[in-house]
C-alpha positions in Angstrom: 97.5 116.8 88.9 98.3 119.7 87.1 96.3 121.9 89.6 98.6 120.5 92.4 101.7 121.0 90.8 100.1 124.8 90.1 99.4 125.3 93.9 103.1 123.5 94.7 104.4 126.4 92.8 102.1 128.9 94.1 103.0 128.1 98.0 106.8 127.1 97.2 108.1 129.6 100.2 105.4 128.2 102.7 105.9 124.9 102.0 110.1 125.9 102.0 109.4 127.1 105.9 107.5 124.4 106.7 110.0 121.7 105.8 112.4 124.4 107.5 110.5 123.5 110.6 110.6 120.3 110.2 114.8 120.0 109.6 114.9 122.4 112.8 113.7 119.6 115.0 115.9 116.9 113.5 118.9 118.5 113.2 118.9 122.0 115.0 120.5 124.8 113.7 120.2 124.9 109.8 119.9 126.8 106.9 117.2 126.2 103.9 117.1 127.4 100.5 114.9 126.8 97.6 116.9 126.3 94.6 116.6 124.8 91.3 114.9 126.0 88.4 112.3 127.9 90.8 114.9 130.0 92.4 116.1 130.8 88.9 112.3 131.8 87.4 112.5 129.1 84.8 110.5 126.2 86.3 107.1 125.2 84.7 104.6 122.6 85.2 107.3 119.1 84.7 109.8 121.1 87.1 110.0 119.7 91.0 111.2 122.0 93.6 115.0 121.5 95.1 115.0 122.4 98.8 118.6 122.3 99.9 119.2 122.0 103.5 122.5 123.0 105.0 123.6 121.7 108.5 126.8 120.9 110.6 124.8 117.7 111.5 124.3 116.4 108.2 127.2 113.8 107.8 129.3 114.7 104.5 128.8 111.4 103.2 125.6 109.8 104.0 123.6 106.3 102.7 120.9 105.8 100.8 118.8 104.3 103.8 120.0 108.1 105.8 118.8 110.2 102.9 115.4 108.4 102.4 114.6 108.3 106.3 115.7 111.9 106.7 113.6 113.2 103.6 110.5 110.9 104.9 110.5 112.7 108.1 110.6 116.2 105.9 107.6 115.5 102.8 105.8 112.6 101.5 105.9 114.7 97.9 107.5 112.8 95.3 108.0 117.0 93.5 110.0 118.0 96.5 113.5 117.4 95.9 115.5 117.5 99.1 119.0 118.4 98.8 121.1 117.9 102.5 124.8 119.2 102.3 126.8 119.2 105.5 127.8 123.3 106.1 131.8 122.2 105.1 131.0 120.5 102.3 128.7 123.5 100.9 131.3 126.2 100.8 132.8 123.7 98.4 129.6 122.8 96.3 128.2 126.5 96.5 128.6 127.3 93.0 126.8 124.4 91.6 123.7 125.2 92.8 123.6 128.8 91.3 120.9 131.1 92.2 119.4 130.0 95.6 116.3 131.9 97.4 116.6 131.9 101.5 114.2 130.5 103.6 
C-alpha cells in the first residue's frame, strides 16, 4: 500500500492531466490545479492529493449525489481529493487554498 501511495506521489502531475482530461469532456473549458500539502512540499506517505477543478459549469452550490457522480466519473482513488469550485466562487475562495501547482 505504501508502494502505491509512493508511485501516487511520484506521478501526481500525470495523474493531475489525466483527470484534467477527464473534467474537459464533462464540463469543457476548465482549469486544474493540484493543491494541498503536495503543492506546498510538505505531503508524506498519510497525505492524499487535492485536485481542484475550476469551471463556469460547476454549479456554486452543488449536492452530495453531484459531487460523488462528478468525482466517479474523474478517479475511483479513495487518495484523490477532488475539489470543484465554480470560476465565481474561486476568486472568492482563492486564498484558502494557498500555494496551488497548474495543470
Amino acid at each position: 500500500m505504501l508502494k502505491e501511495k509512493e508511485e501516487l506521489f511520484e506521478n501526481a502531475l500525470a495523474v493531475a492531466e489525466d483527470i484534467k482530461r477527464k473534467a474537459e469532456k464533462i464540463l469543457g473549458e476548465c482549469d486544474v490545479y493540484i493543491a494541498g500539502s503536495f503543492a506546498e512540499g510538505r505531503h508524506n506517505l498519510s497525505s492524499d492529493l487535492d485536485i481542484l477543478i475550476v469551471s463556469g459549469r460547476i454549479p456554486e452550490k452543488f449536492s452530495f449525489e453531484w459531487y460523488a457522480d462528478f468525482v466517479k466519473r474523474l478517479t475511483d482513488n479513495s487518495w484523490i481529493n477532488i475539489h470543484p469550485v465554480n470560476r465565481h466562487k474561486f476568486r472568492e475562495v482563492r486564498r484558502h487554498y494557498g500555494k496551488i501547482i497548474e495543470v
